[in-house]
Structure formats: structure tokens, C-alpha cells
N, C-alpha and C positions, 0 to 999 in steps of 0.2 A: 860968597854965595848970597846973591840978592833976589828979592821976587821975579824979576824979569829973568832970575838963571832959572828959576822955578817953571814958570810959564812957557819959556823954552822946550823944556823938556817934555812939559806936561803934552806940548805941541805934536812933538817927534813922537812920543809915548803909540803904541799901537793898540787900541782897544777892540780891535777887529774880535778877533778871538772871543773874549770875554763879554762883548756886547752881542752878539749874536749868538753864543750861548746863553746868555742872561734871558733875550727872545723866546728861545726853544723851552726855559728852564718856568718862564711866568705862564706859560701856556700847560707847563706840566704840571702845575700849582695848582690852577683853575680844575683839570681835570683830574687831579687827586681829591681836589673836594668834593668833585660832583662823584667819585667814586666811593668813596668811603663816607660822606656825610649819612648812608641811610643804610648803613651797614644792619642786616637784620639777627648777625649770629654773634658779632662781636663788636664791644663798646671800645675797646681800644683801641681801634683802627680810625675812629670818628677825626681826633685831634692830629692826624700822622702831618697833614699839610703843612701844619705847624713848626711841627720839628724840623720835616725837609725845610724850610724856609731857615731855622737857624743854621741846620746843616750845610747850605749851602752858601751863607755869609761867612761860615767859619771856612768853604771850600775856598770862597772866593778873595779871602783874604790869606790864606798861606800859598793860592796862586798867584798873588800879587807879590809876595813876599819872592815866591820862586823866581817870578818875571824880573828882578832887578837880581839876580844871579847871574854872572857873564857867562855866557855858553862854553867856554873852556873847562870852567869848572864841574859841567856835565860831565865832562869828558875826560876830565881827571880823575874825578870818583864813583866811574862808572863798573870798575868791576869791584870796589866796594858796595856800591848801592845791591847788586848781583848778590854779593856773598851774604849780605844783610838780612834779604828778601827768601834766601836760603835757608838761612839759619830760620827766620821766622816760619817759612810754608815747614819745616821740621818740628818745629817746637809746637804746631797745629795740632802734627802729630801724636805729641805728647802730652800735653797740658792743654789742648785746645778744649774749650766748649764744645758739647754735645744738645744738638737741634735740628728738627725735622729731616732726622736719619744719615745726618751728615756732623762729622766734626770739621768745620773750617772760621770758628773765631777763638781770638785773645782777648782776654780781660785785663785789663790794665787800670784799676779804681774802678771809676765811674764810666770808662770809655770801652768800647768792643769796638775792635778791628777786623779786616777781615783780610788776612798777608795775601791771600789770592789775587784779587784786586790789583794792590800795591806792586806786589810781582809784575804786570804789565810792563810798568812805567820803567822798571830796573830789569825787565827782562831787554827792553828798546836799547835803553845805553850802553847796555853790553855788546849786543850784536852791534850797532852802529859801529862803536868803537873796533869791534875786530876788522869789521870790513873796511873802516877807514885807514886802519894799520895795516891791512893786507896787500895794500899798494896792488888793487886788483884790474892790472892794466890789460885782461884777457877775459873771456868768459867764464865763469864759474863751471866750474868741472866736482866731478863726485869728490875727488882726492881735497880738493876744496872746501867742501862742504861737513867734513867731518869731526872740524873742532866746534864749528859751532853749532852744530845739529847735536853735539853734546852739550852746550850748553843752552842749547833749548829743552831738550830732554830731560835734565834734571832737575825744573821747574815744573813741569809739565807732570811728569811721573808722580811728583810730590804732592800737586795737585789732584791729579785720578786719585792719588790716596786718601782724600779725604773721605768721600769721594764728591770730585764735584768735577765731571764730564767737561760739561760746557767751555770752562772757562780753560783747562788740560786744552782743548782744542784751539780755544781764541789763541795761547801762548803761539802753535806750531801756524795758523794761521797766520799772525803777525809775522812772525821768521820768514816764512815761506813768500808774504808778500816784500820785506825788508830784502830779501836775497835774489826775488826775479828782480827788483829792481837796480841792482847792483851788477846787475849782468847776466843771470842763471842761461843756460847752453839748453837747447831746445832738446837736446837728446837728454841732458840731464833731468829736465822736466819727464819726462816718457819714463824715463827710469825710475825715476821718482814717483808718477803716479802710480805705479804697475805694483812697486812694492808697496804704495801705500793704500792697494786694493786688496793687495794680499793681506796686508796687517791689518786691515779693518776687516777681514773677513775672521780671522783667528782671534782680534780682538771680541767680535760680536761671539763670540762660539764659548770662548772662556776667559775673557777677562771683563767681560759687562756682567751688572746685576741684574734679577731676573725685572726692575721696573723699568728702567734702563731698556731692555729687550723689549719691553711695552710700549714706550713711547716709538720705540720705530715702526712696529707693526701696527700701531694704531694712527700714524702717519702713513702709512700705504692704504690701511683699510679702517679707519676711525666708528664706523659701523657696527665694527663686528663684537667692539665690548664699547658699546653708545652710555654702558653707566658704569664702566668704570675705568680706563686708560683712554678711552677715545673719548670722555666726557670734556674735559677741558677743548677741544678741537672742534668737537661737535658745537659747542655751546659758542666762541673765540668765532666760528663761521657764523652763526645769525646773530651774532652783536653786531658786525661787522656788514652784512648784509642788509639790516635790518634800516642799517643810517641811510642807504640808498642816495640820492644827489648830495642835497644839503644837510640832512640828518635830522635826528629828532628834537635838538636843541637841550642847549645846557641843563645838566640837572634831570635830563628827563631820561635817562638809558634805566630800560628796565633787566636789564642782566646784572646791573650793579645793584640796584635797589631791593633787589627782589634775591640779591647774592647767587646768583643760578652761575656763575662764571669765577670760579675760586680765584686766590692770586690776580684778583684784578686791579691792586695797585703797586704791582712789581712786575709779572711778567707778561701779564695780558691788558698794560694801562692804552695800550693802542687800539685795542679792540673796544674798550669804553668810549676814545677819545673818536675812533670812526662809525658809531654807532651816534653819537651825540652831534658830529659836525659831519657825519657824511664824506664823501668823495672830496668835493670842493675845501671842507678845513682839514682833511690827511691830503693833498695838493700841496696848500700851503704850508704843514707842518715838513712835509716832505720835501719843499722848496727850502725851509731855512737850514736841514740837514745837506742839501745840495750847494750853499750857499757857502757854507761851514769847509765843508771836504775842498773847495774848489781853492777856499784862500790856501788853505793846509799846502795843495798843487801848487800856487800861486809860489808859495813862500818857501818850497823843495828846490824849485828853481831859479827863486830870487838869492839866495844867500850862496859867498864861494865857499865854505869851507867845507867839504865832504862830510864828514863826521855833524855837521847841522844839518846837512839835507837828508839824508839817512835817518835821522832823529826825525825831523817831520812826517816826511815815508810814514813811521814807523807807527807814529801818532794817529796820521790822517789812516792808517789800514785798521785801527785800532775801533774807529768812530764809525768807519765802514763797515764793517764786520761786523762790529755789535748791532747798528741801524738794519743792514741786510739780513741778519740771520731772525733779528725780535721779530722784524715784523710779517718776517717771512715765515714766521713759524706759526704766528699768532692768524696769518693767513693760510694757512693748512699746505704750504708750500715747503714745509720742511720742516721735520721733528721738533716737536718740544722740546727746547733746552732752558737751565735755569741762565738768559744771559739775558741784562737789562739792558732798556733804551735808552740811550747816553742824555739824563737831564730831565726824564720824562718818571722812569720809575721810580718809586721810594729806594730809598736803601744810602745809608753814610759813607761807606767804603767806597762803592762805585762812583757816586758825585764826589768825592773827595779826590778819587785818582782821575777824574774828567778835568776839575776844576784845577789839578796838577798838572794836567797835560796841557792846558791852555796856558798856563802859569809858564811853560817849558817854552813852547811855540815862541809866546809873546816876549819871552827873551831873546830867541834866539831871530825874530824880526826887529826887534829895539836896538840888536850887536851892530843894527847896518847904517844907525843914525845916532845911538848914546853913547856905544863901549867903545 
């Protein structure tokens, strides 16, 4: 092993992934400052940038860690990871922390996790792996779809129980995108939706909370309680309008300074960010989430092994999802949910399974020139 085997390597190495999230990730920096630095109701929010920045060197280096894992080994301990993520989203139940009406963290010392989150990345390897051992040389049919529409289920379920909606939904959205891609039968889609109009209706009836029932109706009609469910949506639309072409410029958004727009360095950091840079810088932020998803595509099709493309699928619907549903929500284009934007919003848990998920990819693009 000599410098020139070093240099080699360092050549082949794929930084795609990680450098183009690092892009999205320096940009989300800047605008968590300009968000929080004039915070008027609370002082602890001032220094958060800070932390995302250690949080994110600590992401980016046990993604690196993961990136030199051979893709096999995904694939071997992937319904361990599964059982792991189970056991944790259970133990939420029981021991979890209680916080802004929800229990969904762990304490572990000095560290808080949040199993929900983590659940993504070990919900992906599971299914991957079924579909890859199901030798699925036909279309997907319902009799098909049963084992593992249970094991999205029982992540999912444990999730609503916190309760935390949102992210219940990301699990069956990922599945849902992981399984059309795998083959799903057009009639089994039809059957699929049909019942999953019926369950959302019986879910909305009795099994949502009465705030929960708020954020939908105050997405159809945000007006009609303008101070108090529709306030966030009300407020999320003239941040957002207010930036017009090129926006008001950094530092200068007055919904964050003046704190008129709650949750504006978690779930509404897009509506600061297009209030401050306008049309023209959510283009470009919106180009480098385009840039992102397209390698993700790129690299579903470049790799032979089933079980790795399926894994990327699984990832790039994961990046999707979250980018479409934040910022569609934060544009009054779809309910409120608590789901962040991948690299932009504060929070450990989420950048930590982002910075994991590139860690995954970039292994499993490295398998095609190092392992």
C-alpha cells in the first residue's frame, strides 16, 4: 500500500453525492442564520447554525465511514437493521421523550435521536432486499404485495403512534414508490388507490387528532381560522410572495425577524429562503435538488446488481418526497406536515439519515470501480 494506491483510489472515489449535498447543505447554513440570528421571542435559536454545522460534519463523516462498506453488506444485514429500527420506533413508545405534543426521541447521555428518521434508511434495505429475493420476473400483483406491505406497516403504525403523521406517511410513500418501480400491475395501482381513499377517509374520521384535522382544513380554506391553524400558511404565503423576482436580500426577511412565521428554521426554512433570494435563488436551490435526484436516476441504472438499484430507487424517492411535499406545503399546495427539507432544515436526526443515505449511494457507485 503506497501513495500512488492512495491516489488511485481517491481518483475512482465518487464525490458526487456528498459534494452536491455539501452545495444545498452551505446554502442552508447561510439561511438558518439569516433566520434565527434576530430571533425576537427566543435567545436559543440564535447560535442553532452552529450546531447544524457540527451536526453535519459528524453526518458527513459516518457517511464516509458507510461509503467504504461493500454493498453486499447492505444486503446481508438488512433485515437486521429492519428489526433494530423496530425495536427502537417501540422503545419511543415507552421510554421516549415527551416534546411539543409528541413522544418520538431517545436519550442516550448526551445524545437525542429520533428512531423515526433512522427507520427510513432500514425501512429501504428491507424492502429492497424482498424484492430482490423475489425473483420478480412478472408484474406485481396484490397476492405479491402482502408481505411486504406488512412490513411497511409495522414501521409506519409505530410511527402514527407517536404520533408523528408525516413521516407514517414518508415510510408508505417510499414503499409505494420502491414497488411501482419493481414492476407494480396498473390494475393493482387502481386497487390500491381505491382502498387507500377509503382508508384515508375512515382514517380522517377516527383515527387523526383533532390538530391534525386542522391542518387539512386549514389547507383547503386557511382563511377561515387566519390566527390560528391557517396562521402558519397564511404567513408561509407572504414570505414567499413578498421575495418576488430576486427577493429582498440576505438578512433582510421580515417574517423571520419580526418572528411572524413560527418553525421558520425547520419546517418553513424555504419560505425565509424564498422571501430573501426570490424566484431566481428557489431556481437555483431548486436546480441543485434536481441535479441530486437525477445522479440518484443516473446511478439506479448504472449499477447490475438488483438489490443496489432498488436501494438507490429507494433513496433518490426518499429526497423526492421530502423536497416535493416541504416545499409544497410551505406553498399552500399541500397540508402542513412536520417533514424537513433534505440539508436545509435544522434538526440532527434528519441530516444525520441524509448524510447516511449518501454514505449508502456512494458505496454502492464506488462497488463499480473499488470493491
Amino acid at each position: 500500500m503506497n501513495l500512488r494506491f492512495y491516489l488511485e483510489l481517491l481518483k475512482k472515489y465518487d464525490f458526487s453525492f456528498f459534494g452536491i449535498s455539501a452545495a444545498i447543505f452551505i446554502i442552508g447554513v447561510f439561511n438558518l442564520y439569516s433566520a434565527t440570528h434576530a430571533s425576537t421571542t427566543s435567545l436559543s435559536t440564535a447560535g442553532l447554525y452552529k450546531v447544524q454545522i457540527v451536526k453535519f460534519l459528524i453526518g458527513v463523516g459516518l457517511g464516509f465511514i458507510v461509503s467504504l462498506i461493500r454493498p453486499k453488506n447492505f444486503f446481508r444485514f438488512s433485515y437486521l437493521s429492519y428489526f433494530v429500527v423496530c425495536f427502537l420506533l417501540a422503545l419511543v413508545l415507552v421510554l421516549g421523550q415527551k416534546g411539543m405534543g409528541a413522544q418520538r426521541w431517545l436519550i442516550f447521555g448526551p445524545f437525542r435521536i429520533q428512531p423515526s428518521e433512522i427507520a427510513k434508511l432500514g425501512a429501504i434495505f428491507v424492502f429492497a432486499r424482498w424484492y430482490a429475493r423475489s425473483k420478480l420476473d412478472n408484474e406485481i400483483g396484490l397476492k405479491k404485495l402482502i408481505m411486504p406491505s406488512i412490513l411497511a406497516l409495522i414501521p409506519t403504525a409505530l410511527i402514527v403512534a407517536e404520533p408523528d403523521l408525516g413521516t407514517g406517511i414518508m415510510i408508505l410513500l417510499v414503499f409505494f414508490s420502491m414497488t411501482f418501480y419493481c414492476g407494480l400491475k396498473w390494475k393493482t395501482i387502481g386497487i390500491i388507490a381505491v382502498i387507500g381513499l377509503l382508508c384515508g377517509g375512515a382514517m380522517y374520521e377516527f383515527g387523526l387528532k383533532e390538530y391534525q384535522k386542522k391542518r387539512i382544513t386549514a389547507f383547503l380554506n386557511p382563511g377561515k381560522d387566519a390566527r390560528g391553524s391557517g396562521y402558519n400558511a397564511i404567513q408561509s404565503k407572504i414570505a414567499i410572495g413578498s421575495g418576488k423576482f430576486i427577493g429582498k436580500g440576505f438578512m433582510k426577511s421580515s417574517q423571520a425577524s419580526l418572528n411572524y412565521l413560527p418553525e421558520n428554521h425547520t419546517d418553513f426554512v424555504f419560505s425565509i429562503f424564498n422571501e430573501e433570494h426570490g424566484f431566481v435563488g428557489s431556481l437555483i436551490l431548486l436546480s441543485l435538488y434536481l441535479i441530486l435526484l437525477y445522479r440518484y436516476l443516473w446511478l439506479a441504472s448504472a449499477v447490475p446488481r438488483v438489490f443496489d438499484s432498488i436501494v438507490v430507487i429507494g433513496i433518490m424517492s426518499l429526497f423526492f418526497w421530502h423536497t416535493l411535499i416541504n416545499m409544497g406545503m410551505v406553498m399552500g399546495l399541500m397540508p402542513i406536515v412536520g417533514l424537513p427539507l433534505p440539508f436545509m432544515s435544522y434538526g440532527g436526526s434528519s441530516l444525520l439519515t441524509f448524510c447516511l443515505c449518501n454514505g449508502v449511494a456512494t458505496s454502492i457507485s464506488n462497488s463499480r470501480n473499488l470493491f
